[in-house]
C-alpha positions as CSV (number, residue, x, y, z in Angstrom):
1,X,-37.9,40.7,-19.3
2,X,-34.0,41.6,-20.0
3,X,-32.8,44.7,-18.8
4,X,-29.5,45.9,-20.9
5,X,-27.4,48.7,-19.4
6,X,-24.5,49.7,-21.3
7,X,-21.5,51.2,-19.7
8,X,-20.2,53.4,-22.2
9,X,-17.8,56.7,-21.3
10,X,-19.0,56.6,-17.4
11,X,-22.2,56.5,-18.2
12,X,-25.0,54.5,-17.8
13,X,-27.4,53.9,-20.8
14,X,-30.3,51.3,-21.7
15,X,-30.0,49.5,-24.9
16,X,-32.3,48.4,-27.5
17,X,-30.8,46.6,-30.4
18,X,-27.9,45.4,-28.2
19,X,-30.7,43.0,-25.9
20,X,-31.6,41.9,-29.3
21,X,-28.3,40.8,-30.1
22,X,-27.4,39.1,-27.2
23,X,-31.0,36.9,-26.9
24,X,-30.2,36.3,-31.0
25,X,-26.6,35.3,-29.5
26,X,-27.7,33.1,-26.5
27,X,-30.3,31.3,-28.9
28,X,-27.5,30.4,-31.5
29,X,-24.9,29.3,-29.0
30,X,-27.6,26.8,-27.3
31,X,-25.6,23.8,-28.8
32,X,-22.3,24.9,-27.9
33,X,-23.8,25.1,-24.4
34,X,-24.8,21.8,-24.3
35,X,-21.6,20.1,-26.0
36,X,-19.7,22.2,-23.0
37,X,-21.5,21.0,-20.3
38,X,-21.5,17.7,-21.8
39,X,-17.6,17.7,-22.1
40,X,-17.3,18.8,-18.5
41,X,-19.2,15.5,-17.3
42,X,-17.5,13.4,-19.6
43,X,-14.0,14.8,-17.7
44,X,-15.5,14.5,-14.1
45,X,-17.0,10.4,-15.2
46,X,-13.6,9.6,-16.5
47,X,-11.5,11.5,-13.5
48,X,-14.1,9.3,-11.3
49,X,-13.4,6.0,-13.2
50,X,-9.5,6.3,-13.0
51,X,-9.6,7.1,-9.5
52,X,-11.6,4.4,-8.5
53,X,-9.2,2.3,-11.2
54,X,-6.1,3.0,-9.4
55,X,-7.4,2.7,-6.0
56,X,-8.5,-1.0,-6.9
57,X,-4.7,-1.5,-8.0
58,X,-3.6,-0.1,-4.9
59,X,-5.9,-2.6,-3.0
60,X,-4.7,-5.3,-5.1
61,X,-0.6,-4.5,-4.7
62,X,-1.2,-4.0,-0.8
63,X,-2.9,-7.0,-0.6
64,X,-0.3,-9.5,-2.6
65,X,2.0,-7.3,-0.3
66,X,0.6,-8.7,3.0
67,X,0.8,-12.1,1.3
68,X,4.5,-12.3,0.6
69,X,5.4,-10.4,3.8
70,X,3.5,-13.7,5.5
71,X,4.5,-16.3,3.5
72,X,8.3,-14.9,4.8
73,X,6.7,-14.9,8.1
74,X,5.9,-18.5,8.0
75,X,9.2,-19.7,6.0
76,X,11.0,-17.9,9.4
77,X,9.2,-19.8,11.4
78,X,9.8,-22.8,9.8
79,X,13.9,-22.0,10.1
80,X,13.2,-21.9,13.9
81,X,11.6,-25.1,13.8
82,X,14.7,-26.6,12.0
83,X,17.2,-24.8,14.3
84,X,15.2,-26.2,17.2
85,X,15.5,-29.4,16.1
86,X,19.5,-29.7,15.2
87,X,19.8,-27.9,18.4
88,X,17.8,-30.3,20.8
89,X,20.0,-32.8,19.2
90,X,23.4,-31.1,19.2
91,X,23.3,-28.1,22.1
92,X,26.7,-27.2,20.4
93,X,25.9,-25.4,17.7
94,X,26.4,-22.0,16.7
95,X,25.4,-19.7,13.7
96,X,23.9,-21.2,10.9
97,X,22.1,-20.2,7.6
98,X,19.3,-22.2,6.1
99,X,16.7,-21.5,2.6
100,X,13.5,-22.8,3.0
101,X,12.2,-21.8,-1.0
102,X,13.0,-18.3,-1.6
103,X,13.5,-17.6,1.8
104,X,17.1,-17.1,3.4
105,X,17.2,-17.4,6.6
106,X,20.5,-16.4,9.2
107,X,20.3,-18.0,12.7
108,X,22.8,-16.9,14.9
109,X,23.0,-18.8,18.4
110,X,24.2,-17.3,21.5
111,X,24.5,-18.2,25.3
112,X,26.2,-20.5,27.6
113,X,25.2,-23.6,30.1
114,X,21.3,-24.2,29.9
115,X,20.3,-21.3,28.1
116,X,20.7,-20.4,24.6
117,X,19.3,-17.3,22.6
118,X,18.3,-17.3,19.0
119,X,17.8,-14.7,16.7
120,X,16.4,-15.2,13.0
121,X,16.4,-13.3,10.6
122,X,14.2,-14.3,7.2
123,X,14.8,-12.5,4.3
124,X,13.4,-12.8,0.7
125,X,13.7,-9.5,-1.4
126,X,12.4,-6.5,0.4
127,X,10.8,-8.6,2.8
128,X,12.0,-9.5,6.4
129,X,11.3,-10.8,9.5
130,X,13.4,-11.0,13.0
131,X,12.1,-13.3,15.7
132,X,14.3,-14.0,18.8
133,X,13.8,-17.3,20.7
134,X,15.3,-18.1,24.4
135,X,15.5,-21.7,24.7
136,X,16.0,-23.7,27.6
137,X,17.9,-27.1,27.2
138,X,18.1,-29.2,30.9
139,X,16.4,-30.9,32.3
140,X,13.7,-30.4,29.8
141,X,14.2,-28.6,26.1
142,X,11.6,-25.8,25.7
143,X,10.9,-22.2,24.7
144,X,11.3,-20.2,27.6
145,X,10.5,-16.3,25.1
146,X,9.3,-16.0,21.6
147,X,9.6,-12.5,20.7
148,X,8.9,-11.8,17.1
């Protein structure tokens, strides 16, 4: 049962024909009820799908991200090993710049006597990678810190 109470003038009446009309209006509209409803889900499904789109791309560029900043990480380390080397043979020298692929790498040697202190920097693009490396060279050569 439908009650209809028309506000009309500040007061309060019941109406007849107007319940009429709106149950005649409800019953025609019944399709435009369901195409709205039907539009609204098909908004939320594809707001849904492009979020979970864009959040798999986002996965995807942090991910390669993590892979270049290593593969810098490792093409540093392999400058240390090179500087290691020429310096074990030659305790003489001093700064130096190497490119292992894409990789540019600035070694600049400090210290005196038996100790010598090496910072490296690795650089390719926007990623970059500083590791400092204290070396001893008598009686023994080894790596006395590694600090990355």
């Amino acid at each position: 049962m439908i009650i209809c109470i028309i506000i009309h003038n500040d007061k309060y009446e019941r109406c007849g024909a107007q319940r009429n009309i709106m149950i005649n209006l409800l019953r025609n509209h019944r399709g435009a009820v369901a195409l709205t409803a039907t539009i609204i889900l098909a908004v939320v499904i594809v707001i849904i799908s492009l979020t979970i789109t864009f959040s798999g791309i986002s996965s995807r560029l942090s991910t390669f991200n993590l892979f270049q900043s290593e593969q810098v990480f490792i093409k540093t380390e392999g400058c240390i090993d090179e500087v290691l080397i020429q310096l074990n043979r030659d305790n003489s020298i001093k700064n130096r710049s190497f490119q292992i692929d894409d990789v540019n790498c600035l070694i600049s040697v400090s210290g005196e006597g038996d100790i010598r202190s090496l910072s490296i920097r690795g650089q390719d693009g926007k990623y970059l990678h500083d590791i400092n490396v204290d070396v001893r060279l008598n009686p023994t050569f080894a790596i006395i810190n590694w600090e990355e």
